[in-house]
N, C-alpha and C positions, 0 to 999 in steps of 0.2 A: 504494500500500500504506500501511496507515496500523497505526499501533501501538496497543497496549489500554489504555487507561487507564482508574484506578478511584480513589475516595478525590478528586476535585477535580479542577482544571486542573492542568497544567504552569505554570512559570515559566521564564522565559526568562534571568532575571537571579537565581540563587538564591547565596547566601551562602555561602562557602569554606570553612566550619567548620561539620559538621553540629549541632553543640550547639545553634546557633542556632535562633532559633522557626521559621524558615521552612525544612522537609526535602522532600524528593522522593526517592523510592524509584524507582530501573530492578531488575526483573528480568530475566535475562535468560539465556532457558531453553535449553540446549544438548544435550536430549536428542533422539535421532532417533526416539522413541517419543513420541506425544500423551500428554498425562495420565500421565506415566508415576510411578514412585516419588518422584524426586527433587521434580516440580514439585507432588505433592501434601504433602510435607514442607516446601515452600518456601512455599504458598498458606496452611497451616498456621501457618507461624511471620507471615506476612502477615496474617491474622486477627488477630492481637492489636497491627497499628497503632492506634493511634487515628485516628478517621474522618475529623478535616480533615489525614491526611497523603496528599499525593499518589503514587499507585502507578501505575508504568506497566509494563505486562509485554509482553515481546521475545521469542517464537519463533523459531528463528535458521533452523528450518524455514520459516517463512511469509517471512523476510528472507535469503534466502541470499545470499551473498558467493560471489566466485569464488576461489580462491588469491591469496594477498595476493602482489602483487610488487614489492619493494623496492627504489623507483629514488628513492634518495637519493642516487645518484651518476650520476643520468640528465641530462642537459641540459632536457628536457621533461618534465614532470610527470604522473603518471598520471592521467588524466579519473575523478574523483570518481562513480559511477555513482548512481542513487537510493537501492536499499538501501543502499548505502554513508553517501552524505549524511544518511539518516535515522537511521541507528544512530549516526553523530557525534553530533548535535544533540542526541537525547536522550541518550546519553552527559553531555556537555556538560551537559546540563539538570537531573543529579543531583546531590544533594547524595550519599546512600550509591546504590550501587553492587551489586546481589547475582547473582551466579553463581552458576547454577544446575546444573547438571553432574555426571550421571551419572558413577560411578567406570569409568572406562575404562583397561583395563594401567594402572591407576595414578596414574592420571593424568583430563587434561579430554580431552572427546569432541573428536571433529573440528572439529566445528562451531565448539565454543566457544573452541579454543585460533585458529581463524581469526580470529573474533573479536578475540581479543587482538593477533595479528600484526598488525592494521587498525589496533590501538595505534602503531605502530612507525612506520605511515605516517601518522599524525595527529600527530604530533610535529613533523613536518617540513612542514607547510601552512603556506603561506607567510600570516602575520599571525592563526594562529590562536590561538596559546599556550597550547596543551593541557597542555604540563607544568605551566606554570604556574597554569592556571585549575584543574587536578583537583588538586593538592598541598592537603590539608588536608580534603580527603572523603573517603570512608568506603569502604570495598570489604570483602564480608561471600561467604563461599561456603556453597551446600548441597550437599551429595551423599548419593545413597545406592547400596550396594554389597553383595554376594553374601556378604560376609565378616562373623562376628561382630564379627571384630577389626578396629576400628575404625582399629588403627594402620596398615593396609596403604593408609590416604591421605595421611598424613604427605606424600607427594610431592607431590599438587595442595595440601595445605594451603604446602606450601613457595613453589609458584611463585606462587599467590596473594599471601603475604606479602610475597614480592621484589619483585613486578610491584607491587606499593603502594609501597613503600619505593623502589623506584627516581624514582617520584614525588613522593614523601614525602606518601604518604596515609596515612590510618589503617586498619587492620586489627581487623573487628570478628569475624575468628575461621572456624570451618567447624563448622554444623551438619550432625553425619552420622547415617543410620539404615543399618538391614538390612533388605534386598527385593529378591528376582529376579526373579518374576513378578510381574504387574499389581497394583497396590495392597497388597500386601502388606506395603508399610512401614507400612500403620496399626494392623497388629501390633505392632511394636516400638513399646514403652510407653513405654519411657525415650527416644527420637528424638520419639515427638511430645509427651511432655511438657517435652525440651531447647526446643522450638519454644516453645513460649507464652513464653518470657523467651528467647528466643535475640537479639531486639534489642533487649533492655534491658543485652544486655552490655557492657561494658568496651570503648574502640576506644581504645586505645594507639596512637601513633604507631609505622607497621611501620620495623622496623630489618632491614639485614642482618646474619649471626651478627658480623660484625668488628664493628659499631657498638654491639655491646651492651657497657652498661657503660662506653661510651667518650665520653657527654655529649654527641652530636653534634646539634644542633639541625637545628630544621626548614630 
């Protein structure tokens, strides 16, 4: 299985701080619909990288993972399978980071919260130093959901921010639209016009709520 890439090669050795000239974009698409709302609000705000920036897009349908199981207190180690190895690497391979994910109860789809669990066990690979090597890049989310009110995602915008700040990555925000049926977010004016400057934003270093205001470095 091999992954989509657009915009150039990958790099193998990319640089801790996306500000740097050299970026690479994962998306990485967690809805169990093709082409669905979310990914053409994501593909949207994709459109306005500039051409030598590397883009690689992750179907978690075309990569599925099985249930993540957490044997950090196992004696033996869980066999690393192929999809698995391949969502590390490029993982690994980004400078920002974007989730893609459908509003689900609230929250991120199955797929994609799997996904992150697979964080949990990449921490712990022996000589890999995932904590350390993603601390200082960038994790950006999209979604789109049934509700005008855009606040009923505040909770994936939450675990998004935590799951950076546990790393101490940056948080470049959640672009969100409104769409239940097929395409329909290209109705929402104001979601696909958030999109043309949605990664020209701001990416603060994510904090948890205790560290705000409390000067706590990287």
């Amino acid at each position: 299985m091999t992954l989509d890439t657009a915009g150039g090669s990958s790099h193998p050795d990319l640089p801790d701080h996306p500000d740097r000239p050299s970026r690479s974009f994962l998306f990485v698409l967690g809805s169990s619909r093709s082409d669905g709302n979310t990914e053409i609000l994501a593909r949207a705000a994709a459109a306005q990288l500039p051409a030598g920036i590397p883009q690689r897009w992750v179907d978690l349908n075309r990569l599925p993972l099985p249930d993540f199981q957490d044997g950090r207190h196992e004696t033996e180690g869980w066999p690393a399978a192929e999809n698995e190895e391949l969502l590390r690497q490029a993982t690994l391979e980004a400078t920002d980071i974007v989730i893609a994910s459908p509003l689900y109860w609230y929250t991120l789809s199955a797929q994609t919260k799997r996904y992150l669990d697979y964080w949990s066990g990449w921490l712990n690979v022996p000589g890999s130093d995932f904590k350390q090597r993603m601390a200082g890049r960038t994790l950006w989310g999209v979604t789109v959901m049934a509700d005008d009110d855009h606040a009923v995602a505040d909770g994936l915008a939450t675990t998004l921010n935590h799951s950076a700040a546990y790393l101490r990555m940056h948080f470049g925000g959640l672009l969100t639209g409104t769409g239940s049926r097929p395409g329909r977010v290209r109705a929402d004016e104001a979601a696909m016009r958030r999109a043309k400057t949605f990664f020209e934003s701001e990416t603060p270093l994510a904090r948890f709520p205790y560290e705000e205001g409390a000067g706590v470095g990287v």
